[in-house]
C-alpha positions in Angstrom: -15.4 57.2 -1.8 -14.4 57.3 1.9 -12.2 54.7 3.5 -10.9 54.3 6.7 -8.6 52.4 9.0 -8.7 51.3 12.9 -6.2 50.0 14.2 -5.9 48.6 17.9 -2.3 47.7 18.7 -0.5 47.3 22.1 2.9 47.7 23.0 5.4 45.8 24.2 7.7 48.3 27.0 9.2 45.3 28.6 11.2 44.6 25.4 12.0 47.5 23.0 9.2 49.4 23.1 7.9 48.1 19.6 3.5 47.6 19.2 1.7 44.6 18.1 -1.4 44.9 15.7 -3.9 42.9 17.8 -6.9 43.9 15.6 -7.5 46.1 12.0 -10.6 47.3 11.1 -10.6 48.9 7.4 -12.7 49.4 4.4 -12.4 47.8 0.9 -14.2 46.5 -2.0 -17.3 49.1 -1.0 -17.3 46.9 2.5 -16.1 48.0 5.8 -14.7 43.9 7.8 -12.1 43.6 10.5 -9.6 41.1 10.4 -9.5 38.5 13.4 -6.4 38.3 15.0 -6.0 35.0 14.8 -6.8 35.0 11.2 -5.2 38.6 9.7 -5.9 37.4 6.1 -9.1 36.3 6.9 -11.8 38.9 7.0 -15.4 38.9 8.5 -17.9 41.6 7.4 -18.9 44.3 9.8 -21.3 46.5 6.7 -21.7 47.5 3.3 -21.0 50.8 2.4 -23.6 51.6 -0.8 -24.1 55.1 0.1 -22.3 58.0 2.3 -24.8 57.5 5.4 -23.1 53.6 5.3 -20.0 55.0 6.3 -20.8 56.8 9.3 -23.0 53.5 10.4 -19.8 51.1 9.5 -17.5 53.6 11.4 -19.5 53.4 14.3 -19.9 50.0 14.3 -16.3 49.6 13.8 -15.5 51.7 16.9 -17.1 49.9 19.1 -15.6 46.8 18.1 -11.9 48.3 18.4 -13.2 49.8 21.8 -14.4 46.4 23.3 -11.1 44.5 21.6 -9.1 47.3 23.8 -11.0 47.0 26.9 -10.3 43.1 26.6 -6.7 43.6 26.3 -6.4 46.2 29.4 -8.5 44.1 31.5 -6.6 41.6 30.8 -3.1 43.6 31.9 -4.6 44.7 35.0 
């Protein structure tokens, strides 16, 4: 079994230089979901993972979300 985790966290250097989680991709229950911000209990399904070519499709998938949830977030700052 393969898991993995994606994280996409910004930090705060105006204050004390801690990060904020702003989204978390990961992989459980043979299902890779990312959890909304909004909602970090909550979970929404990105793909199953039944075999090992799942993982590399669900990982990809994944990236791209955490890419386009960063690219938000700088646009955003800029």
């Amino acid at each position: 079994m393969v898991d993995f985790v994606l994280l996409v966290q910004v930090g705060d250097w105006s204050q004390d230089g801690s990060w904020e989680q702003v989204a978390r991709v990961d992989c459980a229950g043979g299902r890779c979901h990312i959890h909304p911000p909004e909602s970090p209990d909550e979970h929404k399904l990105i793909h199953r993972l039944d075999t090992v070519d799942d993982v590399e499709i669900a990982y990809r998938a994944a990236n791209s979300i955490a890419m386009t949830v960063a690219a938000m977030i700088r646009d955003r700052r800029s």
